[in-house]
C-alpha positions in Angstrom: 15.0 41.2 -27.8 13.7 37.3 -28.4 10.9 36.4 -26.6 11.4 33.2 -24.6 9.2 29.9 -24.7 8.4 27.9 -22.2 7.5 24.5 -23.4 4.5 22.8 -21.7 4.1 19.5 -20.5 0.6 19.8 -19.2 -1.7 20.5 -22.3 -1.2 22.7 -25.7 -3.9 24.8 -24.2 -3.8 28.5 -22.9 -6.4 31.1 -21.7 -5.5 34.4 -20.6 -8.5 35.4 -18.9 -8.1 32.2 -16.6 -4.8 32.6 -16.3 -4.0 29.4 -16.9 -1.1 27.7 -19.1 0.5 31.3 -19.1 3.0 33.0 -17.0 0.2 33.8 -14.2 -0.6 30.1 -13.6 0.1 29.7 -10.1 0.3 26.1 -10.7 3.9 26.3 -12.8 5.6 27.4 -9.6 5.0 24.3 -7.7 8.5 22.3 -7.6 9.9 19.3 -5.6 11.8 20.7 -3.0 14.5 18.1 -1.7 13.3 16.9 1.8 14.5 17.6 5.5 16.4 14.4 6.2 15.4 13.5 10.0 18.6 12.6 12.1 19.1 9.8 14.8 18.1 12.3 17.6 14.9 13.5 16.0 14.3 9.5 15.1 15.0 8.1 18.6 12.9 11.1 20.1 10.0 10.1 17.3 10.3 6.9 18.4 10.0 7.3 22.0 7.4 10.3 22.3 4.6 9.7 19.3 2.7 6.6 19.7 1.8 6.3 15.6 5.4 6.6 14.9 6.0 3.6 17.3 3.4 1.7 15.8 4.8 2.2 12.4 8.5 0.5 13.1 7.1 -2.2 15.6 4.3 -3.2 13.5 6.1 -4.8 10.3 8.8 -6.2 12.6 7.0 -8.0 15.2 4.5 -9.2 12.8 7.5 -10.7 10.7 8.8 -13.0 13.5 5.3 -13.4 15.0 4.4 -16.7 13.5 8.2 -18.3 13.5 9.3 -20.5 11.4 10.3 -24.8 10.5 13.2 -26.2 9.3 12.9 -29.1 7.0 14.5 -31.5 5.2 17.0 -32.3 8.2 16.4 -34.5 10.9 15.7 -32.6 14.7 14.7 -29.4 12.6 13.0 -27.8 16.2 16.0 -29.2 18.5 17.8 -26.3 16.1 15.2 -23.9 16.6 15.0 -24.7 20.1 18.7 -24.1 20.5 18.3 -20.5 18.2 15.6 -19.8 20.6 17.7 -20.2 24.0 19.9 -17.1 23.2 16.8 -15.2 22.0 16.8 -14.9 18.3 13.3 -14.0 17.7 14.2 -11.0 20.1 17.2 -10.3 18.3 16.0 -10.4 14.8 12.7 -8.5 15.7 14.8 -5.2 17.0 17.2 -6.0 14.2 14.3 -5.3 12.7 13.1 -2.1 14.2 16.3 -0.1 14.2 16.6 -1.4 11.1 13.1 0.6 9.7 14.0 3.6 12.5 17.4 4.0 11.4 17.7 2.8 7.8 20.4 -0.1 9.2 21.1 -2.4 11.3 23.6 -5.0 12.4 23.6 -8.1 14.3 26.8 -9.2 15.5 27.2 -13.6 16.0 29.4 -14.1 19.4 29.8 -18.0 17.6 32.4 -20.0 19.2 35.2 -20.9 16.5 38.3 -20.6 18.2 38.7 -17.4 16.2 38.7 -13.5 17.3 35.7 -11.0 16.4 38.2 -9.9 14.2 39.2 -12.8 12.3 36.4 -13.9 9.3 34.3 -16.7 10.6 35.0 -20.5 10.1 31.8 -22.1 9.6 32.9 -26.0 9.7 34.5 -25.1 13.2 31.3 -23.4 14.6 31.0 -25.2 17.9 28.0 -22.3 19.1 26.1 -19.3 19.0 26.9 -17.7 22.3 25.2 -14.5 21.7 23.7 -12.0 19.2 24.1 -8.3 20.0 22.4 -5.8 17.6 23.4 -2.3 16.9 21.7 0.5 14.8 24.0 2.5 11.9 24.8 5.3 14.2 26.4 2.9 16.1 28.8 1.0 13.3 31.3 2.8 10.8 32.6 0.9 8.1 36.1 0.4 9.2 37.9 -1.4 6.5 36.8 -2.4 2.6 37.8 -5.4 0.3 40.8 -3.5 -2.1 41.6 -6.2 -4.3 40.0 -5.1 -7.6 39.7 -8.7 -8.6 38.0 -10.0 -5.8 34.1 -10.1 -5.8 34.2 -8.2 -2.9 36.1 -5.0 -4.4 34.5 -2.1 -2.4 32.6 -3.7 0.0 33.1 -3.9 3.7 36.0 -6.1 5.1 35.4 -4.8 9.0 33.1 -2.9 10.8 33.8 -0.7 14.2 31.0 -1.4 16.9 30.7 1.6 19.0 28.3 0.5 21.8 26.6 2.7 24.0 28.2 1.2 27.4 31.9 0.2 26.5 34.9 -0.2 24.1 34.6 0.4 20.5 36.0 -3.0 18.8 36.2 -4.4 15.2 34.3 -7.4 13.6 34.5 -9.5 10.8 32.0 -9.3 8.4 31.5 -12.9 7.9 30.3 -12.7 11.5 28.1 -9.6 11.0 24.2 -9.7 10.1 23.7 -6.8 8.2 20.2 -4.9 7.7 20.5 -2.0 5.0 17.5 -0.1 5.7 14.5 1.1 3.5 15.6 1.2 -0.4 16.9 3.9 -1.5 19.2 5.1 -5.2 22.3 4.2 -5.4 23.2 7.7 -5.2 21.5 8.4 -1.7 23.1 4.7 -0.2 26.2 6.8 -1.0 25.7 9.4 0.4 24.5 7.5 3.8 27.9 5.1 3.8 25.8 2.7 2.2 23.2 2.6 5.0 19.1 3.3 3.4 16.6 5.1 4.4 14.3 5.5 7.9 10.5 4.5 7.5 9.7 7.6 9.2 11.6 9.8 6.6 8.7 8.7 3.7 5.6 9.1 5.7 7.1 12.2 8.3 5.1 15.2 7.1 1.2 12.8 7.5 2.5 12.0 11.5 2.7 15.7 12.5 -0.6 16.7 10.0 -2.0 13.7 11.9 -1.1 14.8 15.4 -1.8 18.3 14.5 -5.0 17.7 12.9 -6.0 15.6 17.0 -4.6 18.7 18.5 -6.7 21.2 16.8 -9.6 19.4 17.5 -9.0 19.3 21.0 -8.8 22.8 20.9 -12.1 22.7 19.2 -13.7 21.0 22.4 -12.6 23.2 24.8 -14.3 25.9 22.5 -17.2 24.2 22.0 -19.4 26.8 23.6 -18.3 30.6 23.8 -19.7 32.7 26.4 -21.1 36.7 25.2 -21.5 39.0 27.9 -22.9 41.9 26.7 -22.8 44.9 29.0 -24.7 48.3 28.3 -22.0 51.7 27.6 -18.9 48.9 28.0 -16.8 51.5 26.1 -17.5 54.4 28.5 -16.9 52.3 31.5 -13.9 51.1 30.1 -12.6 54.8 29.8 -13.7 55.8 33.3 -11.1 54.9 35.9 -10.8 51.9 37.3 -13.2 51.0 34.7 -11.2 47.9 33.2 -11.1 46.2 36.7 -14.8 47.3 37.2 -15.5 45.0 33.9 -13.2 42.2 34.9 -14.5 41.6 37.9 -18.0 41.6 36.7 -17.5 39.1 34.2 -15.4 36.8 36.7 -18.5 36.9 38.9 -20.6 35.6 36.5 -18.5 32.8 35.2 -18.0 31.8 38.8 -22.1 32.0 39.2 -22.1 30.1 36.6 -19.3 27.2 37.4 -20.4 26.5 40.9 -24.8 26.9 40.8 -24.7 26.6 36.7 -27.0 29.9 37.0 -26.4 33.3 35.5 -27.9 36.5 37.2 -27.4 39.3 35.3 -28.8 43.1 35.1 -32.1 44.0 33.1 -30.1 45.6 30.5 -27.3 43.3 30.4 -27.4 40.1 28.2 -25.6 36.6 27.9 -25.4 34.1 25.6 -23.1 31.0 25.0 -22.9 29.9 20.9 -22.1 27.1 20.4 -19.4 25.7 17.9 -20.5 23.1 15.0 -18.5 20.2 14.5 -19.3 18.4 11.7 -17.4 17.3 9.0 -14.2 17.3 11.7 -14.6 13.7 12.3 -14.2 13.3 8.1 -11.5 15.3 8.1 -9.8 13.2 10.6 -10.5 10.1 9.0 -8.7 12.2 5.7 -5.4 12.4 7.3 -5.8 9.2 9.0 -6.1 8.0 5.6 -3.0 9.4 4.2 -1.1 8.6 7.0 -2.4 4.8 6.2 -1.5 5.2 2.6 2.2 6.2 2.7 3.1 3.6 5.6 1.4 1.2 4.2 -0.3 -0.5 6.9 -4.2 -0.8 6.8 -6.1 1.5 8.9 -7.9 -1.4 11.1 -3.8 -2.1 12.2 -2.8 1.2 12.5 -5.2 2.7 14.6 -6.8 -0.6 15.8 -10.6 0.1 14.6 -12.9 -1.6 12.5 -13.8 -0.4 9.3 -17.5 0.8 8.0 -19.5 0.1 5.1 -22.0 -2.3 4.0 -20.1 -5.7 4.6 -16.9 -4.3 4.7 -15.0 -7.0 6.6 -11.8 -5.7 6.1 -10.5 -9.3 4.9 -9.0 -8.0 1.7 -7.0 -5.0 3.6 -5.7 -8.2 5.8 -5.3 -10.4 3.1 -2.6 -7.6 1.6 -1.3 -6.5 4.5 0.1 -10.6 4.9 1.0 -10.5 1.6 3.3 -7.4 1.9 4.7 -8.8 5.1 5.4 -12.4 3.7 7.3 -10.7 1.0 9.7 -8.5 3.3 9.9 -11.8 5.1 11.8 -13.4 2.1 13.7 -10.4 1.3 15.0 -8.9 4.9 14.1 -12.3 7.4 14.9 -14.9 5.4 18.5 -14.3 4.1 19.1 -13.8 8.2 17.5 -16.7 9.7 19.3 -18.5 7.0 22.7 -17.9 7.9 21.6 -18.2 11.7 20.3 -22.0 10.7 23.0 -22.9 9.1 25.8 -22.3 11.7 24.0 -24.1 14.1 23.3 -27.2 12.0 27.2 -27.0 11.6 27.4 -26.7 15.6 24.9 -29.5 15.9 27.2 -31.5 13.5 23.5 -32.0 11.3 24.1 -30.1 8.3 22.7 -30.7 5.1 22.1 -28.4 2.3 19.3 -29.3 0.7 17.4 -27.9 3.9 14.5 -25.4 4.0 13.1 -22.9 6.1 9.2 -22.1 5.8 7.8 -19.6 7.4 4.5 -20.4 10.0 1.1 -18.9 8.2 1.1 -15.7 9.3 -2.9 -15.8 9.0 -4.9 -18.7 11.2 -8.4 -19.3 9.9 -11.2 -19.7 12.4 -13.3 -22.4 13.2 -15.9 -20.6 11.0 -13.4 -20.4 8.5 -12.8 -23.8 8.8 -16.5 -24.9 7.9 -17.3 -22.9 5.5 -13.6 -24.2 3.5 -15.1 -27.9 3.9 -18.4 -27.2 3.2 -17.4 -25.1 -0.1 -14.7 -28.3 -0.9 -17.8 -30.7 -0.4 -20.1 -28.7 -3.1 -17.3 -29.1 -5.5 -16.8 -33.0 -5.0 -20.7 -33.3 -5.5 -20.8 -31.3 -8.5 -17.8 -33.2 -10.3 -19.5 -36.6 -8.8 -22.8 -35.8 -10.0 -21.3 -34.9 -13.9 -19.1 -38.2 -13.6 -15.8 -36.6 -13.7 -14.9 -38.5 -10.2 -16.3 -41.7 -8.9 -16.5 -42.0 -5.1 -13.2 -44.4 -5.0 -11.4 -41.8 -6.5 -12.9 -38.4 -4.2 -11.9 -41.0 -1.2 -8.4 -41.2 -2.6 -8.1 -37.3 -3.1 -9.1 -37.0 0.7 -6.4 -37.2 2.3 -4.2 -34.4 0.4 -6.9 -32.3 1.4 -6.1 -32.9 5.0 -8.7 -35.4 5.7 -7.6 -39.0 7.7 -8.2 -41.8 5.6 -6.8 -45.2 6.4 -5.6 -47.1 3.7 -7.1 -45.9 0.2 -5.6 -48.9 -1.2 -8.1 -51.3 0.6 -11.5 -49.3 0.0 -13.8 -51.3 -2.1 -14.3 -50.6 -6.2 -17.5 -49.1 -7.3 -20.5 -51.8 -7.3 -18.5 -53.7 -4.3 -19.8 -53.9 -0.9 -16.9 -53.6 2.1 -15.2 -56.0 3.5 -16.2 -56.5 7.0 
């Protein structure tokens, strides 16, 4: 009989008294088992019940239309805005958003005035007005009808949704008049498995939440048990085999704790003793901060955000956590927002009859320095026009001519004097 040979990935080395890189290494038997996948019942009641889990989906999205956004290269860019703002996009895209991270999808659905049905596809040119947006989660849409013409561009992609809202009539929509969120990334393999809908935010970080809330729970139990009360009574065991002993016992210890809860004073007999011990609780509050941590790690948001505290440490301001946490939510800004404000800005250019194409949208700084900030910018700015002055790369016509585009109001560089000429009064 052949002898069978596992093949190692972890080292060429084995010892047998250590039992390790043999077939007692307990290590070999950990495998990747394939996750729980949370449903929209367990996700709505996450949603609702566990504050962390709320913070996780609200955070990104509201902090994606926080800022807003301009419009420019066309003429009465914030009329446009202002109109997109009277039927509440910023509302609309920022639980688009939300259900969108809770549920791996989202859709909303443009009510624009076209003289065509929900079920026709959308003429843009003949877009008069947004009327409306209504959003709905994945659980609420089924893909109802796909592009079958292999040549098309489309081939396999959805032709018309079915809307079932909560309150009313199922109906079918277009998708050219459809906003479509496809959740967190995912293989292609799982997006087919989920009728091309991704993955919940929750699903990823799921097992830290409940360590987290457990680890909060335990240590409230750890409070209440802070100090244990030992009675000690002489022959317990005999009394406790007489009869009536067990109530005898009871009621002797209730009288004391009762002594002791209303005058905060114990009497006891010669020969009895009581003592309270008292339970140690360091290293909890590290150990809390460990699963905080985690939970931090694999949602991605800095702890300062997530759990609204400052951090420690030797001028540890934080900035850089911030500083990444803007740049991780300006990027899901061009990826999920933009592509949706977009096509939102362009139909109501078309309504407007101001459309150009050659238009952009910029997003508002999602970061706002303070007036300390400020200063310390211009004085930093001044130091380097100095140095460059003081080695003769830059005269002073020329710093004054640079001014401006560094946000400074200068009248007319063209009429300041040359070097060596005094200024016209």
């Amino acid at each position: 009989m052949s002898e069978t040979k596992t093949t190692r990935d972890d080292g060429p080395y084995e010892n047998v008294f250590l039992s390790l890189g043999n077939a007692k290494d307990r290590s070999t038997y950990t495998t990747h088992v394939t996750p729980r996948i949370l449903d929209n019942v367990e996700l709505d009641s996450l949603y609702e019940g566990d504050g962390f889990a709320r913070r996780i989906i609200d955070l990104p999205a509201e902090e994606m239309v926080r800022a807003g956004f301009e419009i420019e290269g066309v003429d009465d860019g914030r009329e446009a805005i202002a109109e997109l703002e009277g039927i509440s996009t910023s509302t609309s895209l920022c639980d688009a958003l939300r259900w969108d991270a809770l549920h791996g999808g989202a859709v909303i659905v443009m009510l624009a005035n076209d003289g065509g049905t929900l079920d026709d596809p959308l003429n843009d040119d003949a877009v008069k007005a947004i009327e409306q947006l209504r959003v709905y989660d994945r659980w609420q849409i089924s893909h109802y009808e796909k592009y079958e013409d292999s040549a098309d561009m489309r081939f396999g992609k959805t032709k018309r949704y079915m809307i079932m809202p909560s309150n009313g009539v199922p109906y079918t929509v277009h998708e050219t008049r459809c906003i479509v969120f496809s959740g967190m990334p995912v293989p292609a393999r799982v997006r087919d498995r989920n009728d091309g809908w991704g993955a919940s935010r929750l699903q990823q970080c799921y097992d830290q939440i409940v360590r987290y809330g457990m680890s909060h729970v335990w240590a409230n139990a750890l409070l209440e048990r802070a100090q244990q009360a030992v009675h000690g009574i002489p022959n317990l065991s005999s009394v406790l085999h007489s009869k009536g002993g067990e109530e005898l016992v009871r009621r002797r210890i209730d009288l004391v704790d009762m002594a002791r809860s209303i005058n905060n004073t114990v009497v006891i007999d010669a020969e009895e003793s009581y003592d309270l011990k008292s339970t140690p609780f360091s290293g909890v509050p590290d150990i809390l901060d460990r699963f905080g941590l985690a939970l931090s790690a694999t949602t991605g948001i800095p702890e300062s955000l997530l759990f609204g505290r400052h951090q420690g440490g030797l001028n540890n301001t934080g900035r850089a956590d911030l500083e990444n946490w803007y740049a991780k939510i300006g990027q899901e800004q061009n990826t999920k927002l933009l592509p949706a404000i977009d096509r939102l800005v362009s139909l109501q250019l078309r309504a407007m009859g101001k459309y150009q194409e050659d238009y952009l949208i910029k997003f508002c700084p999602l970061f706002v320095p303070s007036e300390k900030d400020k200063s310390e910018t211009d004085h930093r700015r001044a130091q380097t026009f100095q140095i460059l002055s003081d080695i003769g790369a830059l005269d002073a016509s020329e710093i004054r001519a640079m001014l401006p585009d560094e946000g400074y109001a200068i009248d007319d560089t063209e009429l300041m004097p040359e070097d060596g000429e005094e200024a016209p009064e």
